[in-house]
Residue, then its C-alpha position, 0 to 999 in steps of 0.5 A: x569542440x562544437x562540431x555539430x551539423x551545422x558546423x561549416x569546417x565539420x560540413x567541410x571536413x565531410x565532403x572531403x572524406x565523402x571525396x576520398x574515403x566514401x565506404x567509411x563515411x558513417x563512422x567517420x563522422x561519428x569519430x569526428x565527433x568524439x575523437x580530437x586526434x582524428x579531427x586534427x588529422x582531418x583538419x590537416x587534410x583539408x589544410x593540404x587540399x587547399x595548399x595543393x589548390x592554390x598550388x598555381x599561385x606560387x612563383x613558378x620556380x617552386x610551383x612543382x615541387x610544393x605540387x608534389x609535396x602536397x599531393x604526398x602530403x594529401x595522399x599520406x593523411x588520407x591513408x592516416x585517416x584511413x587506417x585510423x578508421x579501420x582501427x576504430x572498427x576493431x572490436x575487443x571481444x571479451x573471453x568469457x571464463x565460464x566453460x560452454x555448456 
C-alpha cells in the first residue's frame, strides 16, 4: 500500500479526521501508514460521508431514512476510529525484575 503524502485517497482520508477527530491527527496519519485495519476503517468513513452527501439524489421516499442511517453509520466509524486511536496510545510498560535500589 502506497500511502505517501502525495497520495490523494490518504490527503482525503486526513481532511476528514482533520474534520472529526482534529486532537488525534499526528498519530493518525502515522497509523494509516502502518496499520491496514485503521485505513479501512477510514476508508469506510470517507465511503459513508460521500453517501450522506449524495443523500439528496436519491427518490424522496427513502431520501430520510439513508440520511439517518449514514449519518449513524459516519457517527460509529468515527468513535471506531477514535477509539482505535486511543488504543494505539496504550504503552505496554515492562516491570523490571530487578529490586530498586
Amino acid at each position: 500500500m502506497d500511502m505517501g503524502a502525495g497520495n490523494p485517497e490518504k490527503l482525503a482520508i486526513l481532511a476528514l479526521l482533520e474534520l472529526h477527530l482534529p486532537e488525534h491527527l499526528p498519530l493518525a496519519q502515522r497509523l494509516l501508514d502502518v496499520d491496514e485495519n485503521f485505513h479501512s476503517m477510514c476508508q469506510d468513513l470517507a465511503a459513508a460521508i460521500e453517501a450522506l452527501t449524495k443523500v439528496d439524489l436519491l427518490p424522496s421516499s427513502i431520501r430520510e431514512v439513508r440520511r439517518e442511517e449514514y449519518g449513524s453509520l459516519v457517527e460509529g466509524l468515527v468513535e471506531e476510529i477514535g477509539d482505535a486511536i486511543r488504543r494505539s496510545k496504550v504503552v505496554a510498560l515492562k516491570r523490571s525484575t530487578d529490586p530498586m535500589p
